[in-house]
N, C-alpha and C positions, 0 to 999 in steps of 0.2 A: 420685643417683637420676635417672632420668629421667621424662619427661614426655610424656603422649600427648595432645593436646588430638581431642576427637571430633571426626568431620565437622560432626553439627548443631550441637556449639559451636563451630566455627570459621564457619556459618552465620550464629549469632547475631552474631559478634563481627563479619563483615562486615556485617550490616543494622543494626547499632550505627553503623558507618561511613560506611555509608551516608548512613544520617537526618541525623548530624550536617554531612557535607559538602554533602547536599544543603540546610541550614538554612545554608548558606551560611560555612561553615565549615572548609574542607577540610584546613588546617591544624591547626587543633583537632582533628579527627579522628584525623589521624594521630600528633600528642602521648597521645591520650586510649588510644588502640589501643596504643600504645608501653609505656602506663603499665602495662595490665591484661595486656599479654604479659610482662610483668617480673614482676609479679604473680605470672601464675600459674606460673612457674618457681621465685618464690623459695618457694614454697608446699611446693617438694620439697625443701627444709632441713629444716623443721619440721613434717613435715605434722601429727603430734600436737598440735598446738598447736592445732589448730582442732575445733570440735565436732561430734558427729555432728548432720546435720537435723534440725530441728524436725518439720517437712514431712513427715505422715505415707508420701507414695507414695517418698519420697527417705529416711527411717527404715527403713523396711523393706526397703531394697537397703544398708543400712548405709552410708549414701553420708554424705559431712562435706562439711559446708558455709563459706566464706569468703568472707565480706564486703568488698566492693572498694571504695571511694570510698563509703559510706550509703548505695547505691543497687543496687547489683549484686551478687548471689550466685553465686559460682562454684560449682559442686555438684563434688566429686572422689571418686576413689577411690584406696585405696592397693593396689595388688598387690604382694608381693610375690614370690621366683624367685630360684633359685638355678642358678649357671652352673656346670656339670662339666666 
């Protein structure tokens, strides 16, 4: 399965980076970025495995949500498509 990560989540995921290199950590930054892009790839193994949102505006796009480290929710979607 592939993977499409949005522009404004690839936004967040840089001012994640940001914060933390600028707190003076730039190395942590780049483990921490490593970890959550691993994340959200292995998330296209199993995506059933994760629940639809709680999050009434994120429920109602039928969007599932995955918890990343206790602190971060990934919101995703599954499309699928077939190739002829």
């Amino acid at each position: 399965m592939r993977v499409l990560i949005s522009i404004r989540a690839e936004r967040s995921i840089d001012s994640i980076a940001q914060y933390i290199s600028g707190q003076g950590y730039p190395e942590t930054a780049f483990l921490f970025i490593s970890r959550l892009k691993d994340f959200i790839h292995q998330i296209a193994d199993f995506p059933e495995k994760y629940p639809v949102c709680r999050q009434k505006s994120h429920r109602k796009r039928n969007s599932i949500c995955a918890v990343f480290e206790k602190h971060y929710t990934v919101v995703f979607k599954v499309y699928t498509y077939s190739v002829l």
